[in-house]
C-alpha positions in Angstrom: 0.0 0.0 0.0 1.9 3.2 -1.2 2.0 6.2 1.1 1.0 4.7 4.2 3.5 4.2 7.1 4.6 0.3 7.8 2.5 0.5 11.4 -0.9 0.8 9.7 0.1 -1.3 6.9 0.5 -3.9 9.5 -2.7 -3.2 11.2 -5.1 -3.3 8.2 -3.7 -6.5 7.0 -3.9 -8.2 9.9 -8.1 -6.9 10.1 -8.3 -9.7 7.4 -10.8 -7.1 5.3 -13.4 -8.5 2.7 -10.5 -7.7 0.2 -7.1 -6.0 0.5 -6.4 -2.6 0.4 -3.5 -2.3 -2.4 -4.8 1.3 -3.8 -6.7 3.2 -0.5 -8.1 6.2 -3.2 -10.0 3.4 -5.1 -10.5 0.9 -2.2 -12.3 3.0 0.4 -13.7 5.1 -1.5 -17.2 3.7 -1.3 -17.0 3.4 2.4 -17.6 -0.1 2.6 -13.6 -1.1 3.9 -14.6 1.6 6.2 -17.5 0.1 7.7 -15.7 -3.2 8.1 -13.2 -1.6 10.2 -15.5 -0.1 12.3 -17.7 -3.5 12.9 -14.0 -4.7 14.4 -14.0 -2.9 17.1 -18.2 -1.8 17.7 -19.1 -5.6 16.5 -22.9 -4.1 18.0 -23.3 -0.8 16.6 -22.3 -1.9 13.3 -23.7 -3.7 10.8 -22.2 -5.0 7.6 -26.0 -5.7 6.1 -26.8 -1.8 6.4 -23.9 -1.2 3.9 -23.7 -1.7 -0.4 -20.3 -2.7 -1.7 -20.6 -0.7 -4.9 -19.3 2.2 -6.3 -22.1 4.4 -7.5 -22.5 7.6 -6.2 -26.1 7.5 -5.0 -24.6 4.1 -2.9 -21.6 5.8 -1.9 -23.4 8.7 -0.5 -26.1 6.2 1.8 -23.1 4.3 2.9 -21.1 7.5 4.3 -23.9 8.9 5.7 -24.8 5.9 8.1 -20.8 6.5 8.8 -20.9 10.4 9.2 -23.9 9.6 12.2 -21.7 6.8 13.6 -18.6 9.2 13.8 -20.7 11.7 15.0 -22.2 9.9 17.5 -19.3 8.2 19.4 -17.7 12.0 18.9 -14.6 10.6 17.3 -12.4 13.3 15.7 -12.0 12.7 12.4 -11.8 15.7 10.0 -14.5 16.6 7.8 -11.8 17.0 4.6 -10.4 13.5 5.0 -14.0 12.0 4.6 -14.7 14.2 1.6 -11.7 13.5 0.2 -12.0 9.9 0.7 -15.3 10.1 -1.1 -14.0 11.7 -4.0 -11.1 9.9 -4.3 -8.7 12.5 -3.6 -4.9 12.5 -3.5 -3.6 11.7 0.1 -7.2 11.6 1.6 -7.9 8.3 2.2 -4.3 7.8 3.4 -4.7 10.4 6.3 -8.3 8.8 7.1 -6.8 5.3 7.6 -4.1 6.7 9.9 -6.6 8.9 11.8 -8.4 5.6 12.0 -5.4 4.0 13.3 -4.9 6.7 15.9 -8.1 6.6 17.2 -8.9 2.6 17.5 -5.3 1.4 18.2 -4.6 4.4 20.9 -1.9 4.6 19.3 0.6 7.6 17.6 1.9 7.4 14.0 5.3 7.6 13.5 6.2 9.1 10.4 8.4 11.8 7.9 6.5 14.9 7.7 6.0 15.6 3.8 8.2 17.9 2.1 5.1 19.7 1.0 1.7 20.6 2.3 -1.5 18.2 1.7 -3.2 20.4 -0.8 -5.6 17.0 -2.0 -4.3 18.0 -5.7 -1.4 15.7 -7.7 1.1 18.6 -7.3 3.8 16.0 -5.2 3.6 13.9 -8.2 3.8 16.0 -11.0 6.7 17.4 -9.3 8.4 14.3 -9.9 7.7 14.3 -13.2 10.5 15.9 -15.9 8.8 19.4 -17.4 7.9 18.0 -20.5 5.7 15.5 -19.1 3.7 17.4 -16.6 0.0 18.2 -16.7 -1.2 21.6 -18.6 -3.9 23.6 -17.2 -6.9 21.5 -18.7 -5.6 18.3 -17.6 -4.9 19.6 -13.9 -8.5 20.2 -13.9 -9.4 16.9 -15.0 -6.9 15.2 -12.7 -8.1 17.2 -9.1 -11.4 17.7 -10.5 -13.4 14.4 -10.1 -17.4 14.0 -11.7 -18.5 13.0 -8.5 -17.6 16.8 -7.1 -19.7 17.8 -10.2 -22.7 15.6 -9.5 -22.8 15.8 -5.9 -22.8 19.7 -5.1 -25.7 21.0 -7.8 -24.6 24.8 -6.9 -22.5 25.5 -10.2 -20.9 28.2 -8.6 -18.8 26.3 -6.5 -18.0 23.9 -9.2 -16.7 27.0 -11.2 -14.9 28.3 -8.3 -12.6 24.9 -7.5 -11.8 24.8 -11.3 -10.7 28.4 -11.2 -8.8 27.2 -8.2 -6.8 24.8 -9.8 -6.1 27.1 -13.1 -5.0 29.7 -10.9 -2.4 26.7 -8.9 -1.4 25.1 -12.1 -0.2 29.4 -13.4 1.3 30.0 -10.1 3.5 26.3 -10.1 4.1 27.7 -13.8 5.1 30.8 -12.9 7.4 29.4 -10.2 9.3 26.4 -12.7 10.0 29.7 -15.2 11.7 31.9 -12.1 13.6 28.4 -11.0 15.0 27.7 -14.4 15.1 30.6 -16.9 17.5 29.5 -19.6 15.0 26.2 -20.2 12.2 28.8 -21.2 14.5 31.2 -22.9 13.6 34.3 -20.4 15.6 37.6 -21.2 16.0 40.1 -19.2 14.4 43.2 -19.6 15.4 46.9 -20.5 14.5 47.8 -16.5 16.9 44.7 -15.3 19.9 45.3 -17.7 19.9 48.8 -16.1 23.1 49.6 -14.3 22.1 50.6 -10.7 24.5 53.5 -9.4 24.1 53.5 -5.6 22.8 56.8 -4.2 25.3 59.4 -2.3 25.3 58.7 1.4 25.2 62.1 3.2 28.1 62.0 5.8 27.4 63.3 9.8 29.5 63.4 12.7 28.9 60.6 15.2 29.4 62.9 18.2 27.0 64.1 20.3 25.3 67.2 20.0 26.8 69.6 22.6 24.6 73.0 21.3 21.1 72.3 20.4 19.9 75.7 20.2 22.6 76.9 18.5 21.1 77.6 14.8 22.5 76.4 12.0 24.6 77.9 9.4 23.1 78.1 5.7 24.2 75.5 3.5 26.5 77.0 0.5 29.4 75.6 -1.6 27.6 71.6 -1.2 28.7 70.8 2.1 26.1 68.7 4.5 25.7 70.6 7.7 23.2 69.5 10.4 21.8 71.0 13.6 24.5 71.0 16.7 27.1 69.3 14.3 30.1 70.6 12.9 30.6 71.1 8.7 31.3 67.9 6.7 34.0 68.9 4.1 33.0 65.7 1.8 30.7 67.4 -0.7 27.7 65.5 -2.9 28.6 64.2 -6.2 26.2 65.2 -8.7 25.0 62.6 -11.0 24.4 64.0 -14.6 22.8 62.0 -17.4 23.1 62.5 -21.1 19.3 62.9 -22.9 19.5 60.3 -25.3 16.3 62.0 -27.5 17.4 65.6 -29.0 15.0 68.2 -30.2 14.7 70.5 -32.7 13.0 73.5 -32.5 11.2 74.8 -35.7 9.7 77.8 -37.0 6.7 78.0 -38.8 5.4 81.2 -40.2 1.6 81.3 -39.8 -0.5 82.2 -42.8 -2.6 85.5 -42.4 -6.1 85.3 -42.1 -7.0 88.9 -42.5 -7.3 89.1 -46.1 -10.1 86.1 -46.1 -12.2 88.4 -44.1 -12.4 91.4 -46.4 -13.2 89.7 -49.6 -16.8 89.8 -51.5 -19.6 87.7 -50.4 -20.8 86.3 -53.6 -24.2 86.0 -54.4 -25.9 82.5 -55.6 
């Protein structure tokens, strides 16, 4: 079973399930596996018969929702966004479920490396992993974190629209990023702003000693030395930083026509 720790690996095989748990997005999805565990340990609250092992949505939904009222009524903490997750088959989901599960029925604390990246419930950790060329584009990264069950379960469109502008807006940032990280592979230049050499601005230069004459008021400043209130005269004077115009222009005179005669000519009769 990939990405679970070797503790509850152990512990669900030795439950000796209906079937075993190879792939834990596809296998508990459906909430059957679930239910199985649970009748382990509450043999009298639950019941195997109340449950379908099938993967249709309408199905899926009964079965979670006798297991959201059993959760909720023996007040067991499991987050809301691991069952969710589980249900649609979400990256990572159903692999923090079966360790919260393991927490909670064994008593007992996982032990493992915390990931190098946070649980997002998106493909991002994998496609990581993969070279640039083969890594998901925009439309794809939808499909891949998007799943028709989402779609079919929560009728509000809204909110459908609003996790698929979700991941396009991921998928540009992680873009965005890879072109910052490795610039020659996307053939970035820099621009006119960047290539810019940056003189660094005069520093004005004060004495460090204390002021010994606060009121004493200060002379006028002539000739570009930096004088300051109670401090004595700084003979290093400001360099002044001149610039070339690199656009000339030409002044040109043009003499303008006179209007006057226009006026005093005939009106013409039609």
């Amino acid at each position: 079973m990939s990405g679970l720790p070797r503790e509850v690996t152990k512990w669900v095989q030795s439950l000796d399930l209906a079937w075993q748990v190879k792939t834990p997005k596809w296998d508990l999805t459906n909430g059957y596996l679930v239910a199985e565990i649970f009748s382990w340990y509450f043999n009298q609250e639950v019941g195997l018969h109340s449950y379908y092992n099938c993967n249709s949505l309408k199905q899926k939904e009964k079965n979670w929702y006798l297991l959201k009222s059993f959760i909720k009524s023996k007040h067991l903490d499991i987050p809301d966004d691991y069952i969710e997750g589980t249900i649609h088959c979400k990256e990572g989901a159903s692999a923090l479920l079966l360790e919260r599960l393991y927490e909670i029925l064994t008593n007992r604390k996982v032990k493992k490396v915390p990931p190098e990246t946070e649980t997002d419930y998106t493909d991002f950790a994998y496609q990581v992993k993969l070279p640039m060329h083969a890594r998901s584009t925009a439309s794809k990264a939808v499909k891949n974190n998007l799943r028709l069950t989402e779609v079919l379960a929560d009728e509000n469109q809204i909110h459908t629209a609003q996790k698929a502008h979700k991941i396009i807006n991921d998928h540009i940032d992680h873009r965005r990023i890879e072109r910052l990280q490795d610039p020659a592979r996307f053939n970035i230049k820099p621009s006119i702003g960047e290539r810019c050499v940056r003189k660094p601005l005069p520093t004005e230069v004060v004495s460090s000693e204390p002021d010994d004459d606060e009121d004493k008021p200060s002379a006028p400043n002539t000739g570009g030395e930096i004088l300051g209130t109670g401090r004595e005269k700084s003979d290093v004077s400001l360099p002044f930083m001149t610039r070339e115009p690199s656009v000339h222009f030409k002044e040109i005179q043009v003499n303008q026509m006179d209007k006057s005669n226009f006026y005093s000519m005939p009106i013409h009769g039609f």
